[in-house]
HTML snippet that shows the backbone in 3Dmol.js (N, CA, C, O; Angstrom):
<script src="https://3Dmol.org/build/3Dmol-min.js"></script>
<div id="view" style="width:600px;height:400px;position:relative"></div>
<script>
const pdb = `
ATOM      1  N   UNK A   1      92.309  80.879  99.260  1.00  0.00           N
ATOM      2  CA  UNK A   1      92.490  82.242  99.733  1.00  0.00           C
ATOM      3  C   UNK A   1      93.783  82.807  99.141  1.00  0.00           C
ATOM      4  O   UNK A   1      94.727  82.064  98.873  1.00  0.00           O
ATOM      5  N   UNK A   2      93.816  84.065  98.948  1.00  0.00           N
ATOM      6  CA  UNK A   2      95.214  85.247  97.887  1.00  0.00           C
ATOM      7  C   UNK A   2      95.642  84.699  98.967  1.00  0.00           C
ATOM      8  O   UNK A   2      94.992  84.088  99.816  1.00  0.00           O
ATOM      9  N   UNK A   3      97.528  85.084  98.900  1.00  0.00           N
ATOM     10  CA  UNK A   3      98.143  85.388  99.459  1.00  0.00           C
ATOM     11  C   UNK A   3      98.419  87.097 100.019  1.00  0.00           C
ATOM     12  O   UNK A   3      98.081  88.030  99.290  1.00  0.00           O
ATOM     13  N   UNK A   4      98.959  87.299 101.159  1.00  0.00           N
ATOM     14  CA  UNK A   4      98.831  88.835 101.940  1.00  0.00           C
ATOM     15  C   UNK A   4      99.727  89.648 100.499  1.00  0.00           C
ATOM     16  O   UNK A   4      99.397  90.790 100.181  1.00  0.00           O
ATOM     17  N   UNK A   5     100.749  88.972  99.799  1.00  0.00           N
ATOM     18  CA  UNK A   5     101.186  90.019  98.517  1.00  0.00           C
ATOM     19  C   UNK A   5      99.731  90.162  98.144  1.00  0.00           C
ATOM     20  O   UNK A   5      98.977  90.922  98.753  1.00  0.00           O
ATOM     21  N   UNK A   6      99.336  89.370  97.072  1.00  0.00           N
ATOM     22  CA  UNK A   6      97.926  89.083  96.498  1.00  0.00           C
ATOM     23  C   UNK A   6      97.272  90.187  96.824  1.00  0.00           C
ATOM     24  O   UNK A   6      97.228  91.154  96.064  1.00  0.00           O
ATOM     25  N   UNK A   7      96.628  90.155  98.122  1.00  0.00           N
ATOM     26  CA  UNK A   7      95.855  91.299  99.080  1.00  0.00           C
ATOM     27  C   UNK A   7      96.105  92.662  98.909  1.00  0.00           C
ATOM     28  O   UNK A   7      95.308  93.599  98.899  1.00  0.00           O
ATOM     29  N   UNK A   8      97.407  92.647  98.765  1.00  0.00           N
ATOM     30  CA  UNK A   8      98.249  94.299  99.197  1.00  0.00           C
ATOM     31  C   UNK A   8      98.417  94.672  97.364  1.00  0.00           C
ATOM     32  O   UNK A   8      98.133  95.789  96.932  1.00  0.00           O
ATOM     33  N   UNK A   9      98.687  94.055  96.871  1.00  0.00           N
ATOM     34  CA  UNK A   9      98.570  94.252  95.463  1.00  0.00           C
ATOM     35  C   UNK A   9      97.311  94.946  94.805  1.00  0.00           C
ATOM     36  O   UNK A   9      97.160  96.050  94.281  1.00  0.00           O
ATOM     37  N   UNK A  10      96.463  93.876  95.033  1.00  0.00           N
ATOM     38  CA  UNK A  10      94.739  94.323  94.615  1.00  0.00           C
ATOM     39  C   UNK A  10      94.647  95.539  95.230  1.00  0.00           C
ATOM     40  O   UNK A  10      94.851  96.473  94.454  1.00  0.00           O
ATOM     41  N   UNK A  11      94.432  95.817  96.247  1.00  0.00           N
ATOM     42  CA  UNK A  11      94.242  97.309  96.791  1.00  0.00           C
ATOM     43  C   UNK A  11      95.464  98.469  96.579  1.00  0.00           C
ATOM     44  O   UNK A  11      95.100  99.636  96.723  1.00  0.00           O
ATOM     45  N   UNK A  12      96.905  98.221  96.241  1.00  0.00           N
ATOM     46  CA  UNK A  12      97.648  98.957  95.365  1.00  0.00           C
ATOM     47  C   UNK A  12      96.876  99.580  94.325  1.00  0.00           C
ATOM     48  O   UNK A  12      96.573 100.766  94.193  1.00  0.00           O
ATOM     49  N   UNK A  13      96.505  98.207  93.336  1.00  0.00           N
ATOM     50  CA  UNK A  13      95.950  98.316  92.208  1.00  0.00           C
ATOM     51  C   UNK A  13      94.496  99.212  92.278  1.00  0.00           C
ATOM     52  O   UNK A  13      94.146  99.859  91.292  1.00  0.00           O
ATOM     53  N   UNK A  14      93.994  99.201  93.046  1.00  0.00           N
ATOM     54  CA  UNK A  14      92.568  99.759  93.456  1.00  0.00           C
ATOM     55  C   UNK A  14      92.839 101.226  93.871  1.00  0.00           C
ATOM     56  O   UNK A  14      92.158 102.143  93.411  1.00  0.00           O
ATOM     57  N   UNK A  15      93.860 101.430  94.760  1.00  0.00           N
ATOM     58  CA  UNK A  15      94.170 102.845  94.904  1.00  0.00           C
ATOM     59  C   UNK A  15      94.349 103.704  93.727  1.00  0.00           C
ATOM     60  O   UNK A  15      93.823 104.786  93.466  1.00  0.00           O
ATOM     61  N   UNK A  16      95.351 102.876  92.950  1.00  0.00           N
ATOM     62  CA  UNK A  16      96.238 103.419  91.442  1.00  0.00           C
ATOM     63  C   UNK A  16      94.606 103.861  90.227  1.00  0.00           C
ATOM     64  O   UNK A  16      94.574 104.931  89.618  1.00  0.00           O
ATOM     65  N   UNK A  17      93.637 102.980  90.136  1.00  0.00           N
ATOM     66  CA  UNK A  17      92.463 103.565  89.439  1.00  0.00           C
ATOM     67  C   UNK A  17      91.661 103.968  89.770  1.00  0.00           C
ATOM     68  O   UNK A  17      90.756 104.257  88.987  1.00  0.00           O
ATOM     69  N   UNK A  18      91.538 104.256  91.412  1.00  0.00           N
ATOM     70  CA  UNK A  18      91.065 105.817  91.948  1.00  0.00           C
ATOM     71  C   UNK A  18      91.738 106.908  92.072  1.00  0.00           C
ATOM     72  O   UNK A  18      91.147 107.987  92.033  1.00  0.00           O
ATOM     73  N   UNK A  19      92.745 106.853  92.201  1.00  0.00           N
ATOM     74  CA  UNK A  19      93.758 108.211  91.557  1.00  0.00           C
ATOM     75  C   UNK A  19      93.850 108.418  90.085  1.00  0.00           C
ATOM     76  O   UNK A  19      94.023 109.551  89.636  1.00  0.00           O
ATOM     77  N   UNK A  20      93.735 107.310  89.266  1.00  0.00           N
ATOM     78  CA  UNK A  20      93.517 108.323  88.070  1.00  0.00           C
ATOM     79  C   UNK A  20      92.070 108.664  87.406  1.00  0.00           C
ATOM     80  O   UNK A  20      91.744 109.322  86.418  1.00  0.00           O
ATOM     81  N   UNK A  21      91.283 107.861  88.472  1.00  0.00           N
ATOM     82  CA  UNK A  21      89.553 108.644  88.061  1.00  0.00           C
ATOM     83  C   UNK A  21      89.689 109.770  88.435  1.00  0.00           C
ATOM     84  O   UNK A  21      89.677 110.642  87.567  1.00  0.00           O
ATOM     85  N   UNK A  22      89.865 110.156  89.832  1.00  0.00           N
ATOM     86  CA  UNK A  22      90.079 111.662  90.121  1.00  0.00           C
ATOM     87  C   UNK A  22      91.098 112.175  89.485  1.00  0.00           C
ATOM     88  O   UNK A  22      90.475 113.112  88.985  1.00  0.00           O
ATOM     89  N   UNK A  23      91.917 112.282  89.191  1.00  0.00           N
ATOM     90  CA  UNK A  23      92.794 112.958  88.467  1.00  0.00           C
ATOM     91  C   UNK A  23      91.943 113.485  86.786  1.00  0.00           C
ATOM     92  O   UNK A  23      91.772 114.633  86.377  1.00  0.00           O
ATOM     93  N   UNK A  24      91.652 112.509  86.293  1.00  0.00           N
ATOM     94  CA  UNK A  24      90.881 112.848  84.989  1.00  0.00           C
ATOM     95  C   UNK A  24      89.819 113.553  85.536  1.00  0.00           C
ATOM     96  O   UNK A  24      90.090 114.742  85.367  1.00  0.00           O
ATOM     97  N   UNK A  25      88.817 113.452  86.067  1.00  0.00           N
ATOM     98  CA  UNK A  25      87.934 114.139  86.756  1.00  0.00           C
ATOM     99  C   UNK A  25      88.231 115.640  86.951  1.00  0.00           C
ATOM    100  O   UNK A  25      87.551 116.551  86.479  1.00  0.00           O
ATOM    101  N   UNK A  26      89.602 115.809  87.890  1.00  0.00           N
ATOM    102  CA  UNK A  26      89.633 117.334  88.432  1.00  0.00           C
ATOM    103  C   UNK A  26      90.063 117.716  86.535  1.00  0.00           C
ATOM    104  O   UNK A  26      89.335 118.651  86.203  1.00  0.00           O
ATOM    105  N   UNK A  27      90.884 117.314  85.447  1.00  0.00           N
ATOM    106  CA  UNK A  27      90.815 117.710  84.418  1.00  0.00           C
ATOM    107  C   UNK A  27      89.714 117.610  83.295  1.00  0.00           C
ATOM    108  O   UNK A  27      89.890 118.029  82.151  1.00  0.00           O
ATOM    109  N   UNK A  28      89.054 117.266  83.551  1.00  0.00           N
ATOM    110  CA  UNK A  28      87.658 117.490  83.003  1.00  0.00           C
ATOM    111  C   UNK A  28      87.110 118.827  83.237  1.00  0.00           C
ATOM    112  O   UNK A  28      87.076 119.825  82.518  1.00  0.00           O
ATOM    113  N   UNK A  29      86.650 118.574  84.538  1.00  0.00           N
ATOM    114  CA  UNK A  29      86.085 119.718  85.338  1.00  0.00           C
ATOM    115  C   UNK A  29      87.172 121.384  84.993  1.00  0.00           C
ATOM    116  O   UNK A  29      86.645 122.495  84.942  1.00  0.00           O
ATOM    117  N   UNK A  30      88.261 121.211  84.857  1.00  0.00           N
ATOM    118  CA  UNK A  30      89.243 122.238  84.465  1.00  0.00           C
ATOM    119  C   UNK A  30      88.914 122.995  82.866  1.00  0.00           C
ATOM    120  O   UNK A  30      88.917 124.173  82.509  1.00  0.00           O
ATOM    121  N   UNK A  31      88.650 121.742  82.160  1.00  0.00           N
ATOM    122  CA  UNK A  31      88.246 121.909  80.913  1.00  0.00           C
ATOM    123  C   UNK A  31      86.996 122.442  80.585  1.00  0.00           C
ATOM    124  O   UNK A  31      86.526 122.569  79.454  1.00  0.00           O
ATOM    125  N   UNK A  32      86.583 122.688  81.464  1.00  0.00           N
ATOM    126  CA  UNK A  32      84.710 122.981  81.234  1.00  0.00           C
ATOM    127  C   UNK A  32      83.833 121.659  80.710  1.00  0.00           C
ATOM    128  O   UNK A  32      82.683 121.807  80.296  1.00  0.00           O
ATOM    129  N   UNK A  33      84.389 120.536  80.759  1.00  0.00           N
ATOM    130  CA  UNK A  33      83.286 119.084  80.681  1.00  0.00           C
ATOM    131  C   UNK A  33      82.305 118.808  81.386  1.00  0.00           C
ATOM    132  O   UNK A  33      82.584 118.146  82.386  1.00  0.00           O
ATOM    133  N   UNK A  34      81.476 119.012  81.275  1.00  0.00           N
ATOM    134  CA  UNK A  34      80.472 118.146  82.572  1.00  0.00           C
ATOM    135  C   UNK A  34      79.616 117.087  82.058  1.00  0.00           C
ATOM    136  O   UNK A  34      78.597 116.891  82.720  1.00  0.00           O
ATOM    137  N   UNK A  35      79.869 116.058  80.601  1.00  0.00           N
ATOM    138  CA  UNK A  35      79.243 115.136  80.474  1.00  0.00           C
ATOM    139  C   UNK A  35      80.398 114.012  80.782  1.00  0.00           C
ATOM    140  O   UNK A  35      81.591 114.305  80.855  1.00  0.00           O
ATOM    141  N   UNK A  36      79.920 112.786  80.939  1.00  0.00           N
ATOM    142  CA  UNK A  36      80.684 111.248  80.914  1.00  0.00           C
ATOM    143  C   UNK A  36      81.715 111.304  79.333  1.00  0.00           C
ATOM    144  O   UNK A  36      81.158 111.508  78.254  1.00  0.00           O
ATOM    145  N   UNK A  37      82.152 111.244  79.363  1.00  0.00           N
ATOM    146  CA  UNK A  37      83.434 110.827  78.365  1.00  0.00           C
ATOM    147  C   UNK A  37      83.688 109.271  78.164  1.00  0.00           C
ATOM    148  O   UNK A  37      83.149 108.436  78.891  1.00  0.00           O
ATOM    149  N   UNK A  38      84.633 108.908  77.022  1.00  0.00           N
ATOM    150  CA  UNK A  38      85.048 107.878  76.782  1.00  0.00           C
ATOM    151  C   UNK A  38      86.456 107.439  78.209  1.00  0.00           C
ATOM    152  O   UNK A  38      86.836 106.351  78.644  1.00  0.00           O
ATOM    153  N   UNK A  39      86.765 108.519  78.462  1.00  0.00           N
ATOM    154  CA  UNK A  39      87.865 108.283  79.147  1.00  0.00           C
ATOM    155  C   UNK A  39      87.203 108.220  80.727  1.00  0.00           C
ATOM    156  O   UNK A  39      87.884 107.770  81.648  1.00  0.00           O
ATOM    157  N   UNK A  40      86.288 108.545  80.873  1.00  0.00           N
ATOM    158  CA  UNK A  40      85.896 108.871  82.421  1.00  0.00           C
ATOM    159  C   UNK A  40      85.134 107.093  82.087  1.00  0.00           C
ATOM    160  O   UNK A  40      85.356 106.259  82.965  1.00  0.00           O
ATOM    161  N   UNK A  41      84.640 106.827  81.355  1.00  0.00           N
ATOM    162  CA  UNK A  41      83.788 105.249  81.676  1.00  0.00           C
ATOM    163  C   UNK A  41      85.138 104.391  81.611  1.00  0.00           C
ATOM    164  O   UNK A  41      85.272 103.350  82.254  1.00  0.00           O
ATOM    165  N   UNK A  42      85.916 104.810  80.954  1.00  0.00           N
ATOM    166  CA  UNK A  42      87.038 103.323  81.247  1.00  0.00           C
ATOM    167  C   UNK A  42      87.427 103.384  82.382  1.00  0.00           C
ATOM    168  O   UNK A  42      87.879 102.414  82.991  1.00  0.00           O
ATOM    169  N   UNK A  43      87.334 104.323  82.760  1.00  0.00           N
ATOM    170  CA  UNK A  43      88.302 104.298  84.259  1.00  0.00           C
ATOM    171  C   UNK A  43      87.826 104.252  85.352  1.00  0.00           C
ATOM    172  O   UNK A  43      88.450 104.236  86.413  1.00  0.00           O
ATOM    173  N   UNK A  44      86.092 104.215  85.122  1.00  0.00           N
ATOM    174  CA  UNK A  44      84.786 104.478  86.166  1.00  0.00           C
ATOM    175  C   UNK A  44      84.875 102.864  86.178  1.00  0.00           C
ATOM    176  O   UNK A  44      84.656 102.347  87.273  1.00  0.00           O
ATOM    177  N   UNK A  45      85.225 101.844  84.893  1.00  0.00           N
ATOM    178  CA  UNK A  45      85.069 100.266  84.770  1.00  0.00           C
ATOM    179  C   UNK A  45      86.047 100.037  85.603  1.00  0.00           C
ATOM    180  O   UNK A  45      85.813  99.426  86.646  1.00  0.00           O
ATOM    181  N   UNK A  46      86.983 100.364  85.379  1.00  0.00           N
ATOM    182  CA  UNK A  46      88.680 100.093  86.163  1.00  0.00           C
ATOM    183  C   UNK A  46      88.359  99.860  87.312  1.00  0.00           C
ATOM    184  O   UNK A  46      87.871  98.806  87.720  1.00  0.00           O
ATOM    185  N   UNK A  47      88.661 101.038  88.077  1.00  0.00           N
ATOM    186  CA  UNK A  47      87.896 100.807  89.432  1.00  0.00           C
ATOM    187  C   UNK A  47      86.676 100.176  90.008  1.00  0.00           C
ATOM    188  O   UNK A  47      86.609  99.777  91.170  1.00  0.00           O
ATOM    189  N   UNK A  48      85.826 100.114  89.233  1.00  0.00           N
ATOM    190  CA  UNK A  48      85.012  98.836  89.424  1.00  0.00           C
ATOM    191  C   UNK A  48      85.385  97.458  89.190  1.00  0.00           C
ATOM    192  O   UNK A  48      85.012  96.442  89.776  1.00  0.00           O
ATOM    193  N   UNK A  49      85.958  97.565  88.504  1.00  0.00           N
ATOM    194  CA  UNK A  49      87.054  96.276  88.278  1.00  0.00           C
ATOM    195  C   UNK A  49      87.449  95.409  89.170  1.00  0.00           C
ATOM    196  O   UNK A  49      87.145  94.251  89.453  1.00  0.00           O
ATOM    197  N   UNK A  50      88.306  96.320  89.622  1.00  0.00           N
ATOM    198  CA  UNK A  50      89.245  96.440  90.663  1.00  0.00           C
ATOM    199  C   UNK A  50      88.808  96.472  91.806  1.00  0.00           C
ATOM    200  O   UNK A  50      89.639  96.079  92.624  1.00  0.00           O
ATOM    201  N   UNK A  51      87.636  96.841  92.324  1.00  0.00           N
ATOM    202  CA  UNK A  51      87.593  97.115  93.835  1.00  0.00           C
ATOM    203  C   UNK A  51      86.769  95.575  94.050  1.00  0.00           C
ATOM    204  O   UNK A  51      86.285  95.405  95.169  1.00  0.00           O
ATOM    205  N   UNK A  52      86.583  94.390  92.967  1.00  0.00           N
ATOM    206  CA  UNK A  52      85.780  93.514  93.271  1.00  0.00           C
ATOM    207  C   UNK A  52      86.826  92.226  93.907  1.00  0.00           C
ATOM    208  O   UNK A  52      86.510  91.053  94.106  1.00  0.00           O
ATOM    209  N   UNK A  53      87.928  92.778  94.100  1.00  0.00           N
ATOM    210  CA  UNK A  53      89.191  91.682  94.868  1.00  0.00           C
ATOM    211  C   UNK A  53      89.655  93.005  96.361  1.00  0.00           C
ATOM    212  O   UNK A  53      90.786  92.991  96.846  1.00  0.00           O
ATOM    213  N   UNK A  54      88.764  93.824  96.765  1.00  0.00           N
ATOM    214  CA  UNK A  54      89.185  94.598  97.837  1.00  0.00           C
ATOM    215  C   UNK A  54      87.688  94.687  98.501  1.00  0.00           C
ATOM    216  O   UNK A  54      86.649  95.136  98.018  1.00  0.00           O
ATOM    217  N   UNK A  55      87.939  94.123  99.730  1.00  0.00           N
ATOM    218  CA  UNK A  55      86.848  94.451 100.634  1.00  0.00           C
ATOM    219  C   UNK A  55      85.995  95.785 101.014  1.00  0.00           C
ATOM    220  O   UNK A  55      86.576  96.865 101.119  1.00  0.00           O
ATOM    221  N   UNK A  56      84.983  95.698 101.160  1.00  0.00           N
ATOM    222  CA  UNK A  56      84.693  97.116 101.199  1.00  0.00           C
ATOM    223  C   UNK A  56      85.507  97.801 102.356  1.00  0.00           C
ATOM    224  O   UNK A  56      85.693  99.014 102.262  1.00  0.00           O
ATOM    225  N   UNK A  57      86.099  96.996 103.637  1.00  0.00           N
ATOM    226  CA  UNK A  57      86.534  97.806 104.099  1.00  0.00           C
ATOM    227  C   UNK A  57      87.721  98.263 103.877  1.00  0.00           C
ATOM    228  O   UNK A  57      87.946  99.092 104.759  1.00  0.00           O
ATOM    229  N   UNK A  58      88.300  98.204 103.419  1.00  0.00           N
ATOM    230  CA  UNK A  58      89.522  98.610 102.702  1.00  0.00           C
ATOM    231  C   UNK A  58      89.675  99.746 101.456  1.00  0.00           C
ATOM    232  O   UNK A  58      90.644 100.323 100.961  1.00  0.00           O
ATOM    233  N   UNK A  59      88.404  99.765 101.238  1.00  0.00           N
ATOM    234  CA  UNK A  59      88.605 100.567  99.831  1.00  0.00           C
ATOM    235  C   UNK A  59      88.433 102.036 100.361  1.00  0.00           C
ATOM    236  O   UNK A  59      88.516 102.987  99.583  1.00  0.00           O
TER     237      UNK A  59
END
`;
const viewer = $3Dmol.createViewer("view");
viewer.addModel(pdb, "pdb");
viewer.setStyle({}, {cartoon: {color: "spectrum"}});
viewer.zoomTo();
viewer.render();
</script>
């Protein structure tokens, strides 16, 4: 089992690449984009990544 850093880290980390999906997102949408981008799938992976060491309830 992580340690509680471990824990609090991963979901740091999990917060940090859902703030910058939305963030790219609301600038997309600013830009007039409405297809998937190179930059919207890396960061759509990220957070998928990432949310697989954070419980669902937590995320």
């Amino acid at each position: 089992m992580s340690s509680k850093a471990d824990r609090k880290q991963a979901r740091a980390n999990h917060r940090a690449a859902k703030a910058a999906l939305h963030a790219n997102q609301a600038a997309e949408k600013n830009a007039g984009i409405t297809t998937e981008t190179d930059t919207y799938r890396e960061l759509n992976a990220r957070v998928n990544q990432t949310e697989k060491s954070v419980p669902w309830y937590r995320r």
